[in-house]
C-alpha positions in Angstrom: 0.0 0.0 0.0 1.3 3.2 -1.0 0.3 6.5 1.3 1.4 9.7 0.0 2.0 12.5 2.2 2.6 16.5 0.9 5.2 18.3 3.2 4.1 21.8 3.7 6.2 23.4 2.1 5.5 21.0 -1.1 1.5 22.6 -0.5 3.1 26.1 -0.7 4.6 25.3 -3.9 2.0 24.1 -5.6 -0.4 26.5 -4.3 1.7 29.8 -5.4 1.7 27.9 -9.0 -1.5 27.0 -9.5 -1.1 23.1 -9.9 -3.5 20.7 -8.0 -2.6 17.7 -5.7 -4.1 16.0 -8.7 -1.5 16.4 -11.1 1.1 16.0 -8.7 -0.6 12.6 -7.7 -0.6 12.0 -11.6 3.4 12.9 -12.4 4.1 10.6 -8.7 1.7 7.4 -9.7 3.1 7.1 -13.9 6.2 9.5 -14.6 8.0 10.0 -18.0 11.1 9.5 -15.9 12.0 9.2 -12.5 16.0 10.2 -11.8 18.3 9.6 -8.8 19.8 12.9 -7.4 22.8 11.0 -5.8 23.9 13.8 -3.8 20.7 14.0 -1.7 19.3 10.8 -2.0 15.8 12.3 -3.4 14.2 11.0 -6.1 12.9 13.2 -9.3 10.2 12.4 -11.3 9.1 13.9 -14.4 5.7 14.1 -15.9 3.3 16.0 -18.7 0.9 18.5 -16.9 -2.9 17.9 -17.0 -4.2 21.4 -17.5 -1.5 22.6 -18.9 -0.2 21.3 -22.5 3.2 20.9 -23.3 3.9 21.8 -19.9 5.8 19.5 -17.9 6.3 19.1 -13.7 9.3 18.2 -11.7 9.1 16.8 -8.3 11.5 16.1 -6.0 10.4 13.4 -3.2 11.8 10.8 -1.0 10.4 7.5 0.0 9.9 5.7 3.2 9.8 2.5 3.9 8.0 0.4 7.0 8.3 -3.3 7.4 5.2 -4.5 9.6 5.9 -7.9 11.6 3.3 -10.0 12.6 
């Protein structure tokens, strides 16, 4: 199961720009390309905006990991 979490400053961002969580949600779930930015450890993933043609949006996010035992 895969939760997905917006830091606030990531809500900031996309407010001031005018892109919804939706299109965000859209570049996460099936990117063009997703890089490794070796110096931080982030991921980048790239993707065509929604609303906006020919437009495309970077994000930078990391991923976290849980292991449940039973």
């Amino acid at each position: 199961m895969t939760r997905i979490e917006f830091s606030e400053h990531a809500k900031l961002k996309l407010k001031e720009r005018g892109i919804d969580k939706i299109e965000a949600l859209n570049v996460l779930k099936v990117p063009l390309s997703v890089f490794l930015d070796v110096e931080t450890g982030n991921l980048v993933a790239v993707g065509n905006r929604i609303h906006k043609l020919g437009h495309q949006l970077i994000i930078v996010y990391t991923t976290i990991e849980i292991l449940l035992k039973s």
